[in-house]
N, C-alpha and C positions, 0 to 999 in steps of 0.2 A: 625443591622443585615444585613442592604443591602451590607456593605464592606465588610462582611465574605460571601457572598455568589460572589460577584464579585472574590474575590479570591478566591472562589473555582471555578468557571469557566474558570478564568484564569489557573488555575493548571491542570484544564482540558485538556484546550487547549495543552498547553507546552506538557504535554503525550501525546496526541497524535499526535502531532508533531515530539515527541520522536519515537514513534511505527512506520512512514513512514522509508519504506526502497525502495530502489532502485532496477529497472530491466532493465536499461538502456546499452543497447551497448556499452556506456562511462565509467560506472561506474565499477569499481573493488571492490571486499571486500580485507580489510589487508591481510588478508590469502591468497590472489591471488598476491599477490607479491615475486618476485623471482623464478616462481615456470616457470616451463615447458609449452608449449601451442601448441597444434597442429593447424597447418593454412592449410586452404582448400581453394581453389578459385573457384568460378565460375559465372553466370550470376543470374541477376534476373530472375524470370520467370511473377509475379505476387505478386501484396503487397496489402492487407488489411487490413482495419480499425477495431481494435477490440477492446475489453475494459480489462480490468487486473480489478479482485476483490478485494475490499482494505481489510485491515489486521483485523483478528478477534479475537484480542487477549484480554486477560482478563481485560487489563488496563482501556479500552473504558467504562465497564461494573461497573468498580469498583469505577471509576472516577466519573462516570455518577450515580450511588449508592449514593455514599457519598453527591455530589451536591444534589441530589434528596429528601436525608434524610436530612440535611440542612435544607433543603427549608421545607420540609416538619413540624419539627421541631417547626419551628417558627409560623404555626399556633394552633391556640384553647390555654389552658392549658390541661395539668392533660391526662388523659387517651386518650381525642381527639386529643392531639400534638403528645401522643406517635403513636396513630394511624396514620395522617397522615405520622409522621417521618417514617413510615413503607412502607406506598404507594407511597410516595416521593421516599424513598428509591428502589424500584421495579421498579416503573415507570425511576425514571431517568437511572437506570441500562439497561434498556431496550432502553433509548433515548441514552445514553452514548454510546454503542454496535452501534447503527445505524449510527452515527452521526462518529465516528469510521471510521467503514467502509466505508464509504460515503466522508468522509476527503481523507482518502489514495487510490483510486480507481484512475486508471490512465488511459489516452488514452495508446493504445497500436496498432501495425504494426505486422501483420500476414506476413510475409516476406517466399515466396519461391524461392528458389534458386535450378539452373539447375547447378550441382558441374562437374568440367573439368572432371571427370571420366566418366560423363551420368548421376549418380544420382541425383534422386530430394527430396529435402528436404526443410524443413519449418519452421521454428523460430517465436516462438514471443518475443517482446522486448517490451520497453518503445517509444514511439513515438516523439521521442527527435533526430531524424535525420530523413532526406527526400532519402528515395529509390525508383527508377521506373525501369520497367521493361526494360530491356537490360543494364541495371548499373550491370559492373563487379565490384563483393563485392571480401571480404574474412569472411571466417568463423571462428573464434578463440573458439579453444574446451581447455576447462579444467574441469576435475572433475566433467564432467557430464552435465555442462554448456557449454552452445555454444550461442557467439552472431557475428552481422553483424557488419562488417563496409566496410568504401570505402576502 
């Protein structure tokens, strides 16, 4: 029983591996290719250390469930296995969700920028480049999206 439940953790793992996405400055989605981009320039004003919340999606829960039940499973016989199989089941659903969102959770850069017109504005990104203040950026805007770079 211990090699089915190693594989179920690992299968864990792998989703939620899967479920990490990207909010990095660097990174495009397919859909951001080819397409139009407005660029702004202006200075830094001020950058910030923030954290981005990792992803809460069903997978973590479901993943985490199934391990759960598993494991649970494989104690007592008869009514007490299905029982645990239940609370296993809860319980790891409940670790699977945390454990989730705790996986994909990122450092992240509160980034403001004084833009060449006067405006000031603020982004946050993934924390996967170094910005200080008086660093002339640019602003790349698409579809609602906007990130920094040099």
């Amino acid at each position: 029983m211990k090699i089915t439940q190693l594989l179920a953790i690992a299968l864990l793992s792998l989703f939620l591996g899967a479920c990490a996405s990207s909010n990095s400055g660097s990174v495009y989605s397919r859909d951001d290719a080819r397409k139009i981009q407005t660029v702004r320039t202006g200075v830094v004003e001020s950058v910030r250390s923030v954290r981005l919340e990792g992803t809460k999606t069903p997978i973590g829960t479901v993943a985490g469930g199934a391990v759960g039940g598993l494991a649970g499973s494989s104690i007592g016989h008869g009514t007490g296995s299905a029982i645990a199989a239940v609370v296993g089941a809860v319980a790891g659903g409940l670790a699977g969700s945390a454990i989730e969102e705790g996986a994909t959770r990122k450092d992240a850069l509160e980034i403001t920028v004084k833009l060449d017109g006067g405006a000031l504005v603020a982004v946050v990104q993934e924390a996967d480049e170094e910005f200080r203040a008086g660093d002339k950026v640019r602003l790349v805007e698409s579809r609602g999206t906007t990130r920094v770079s040099h």
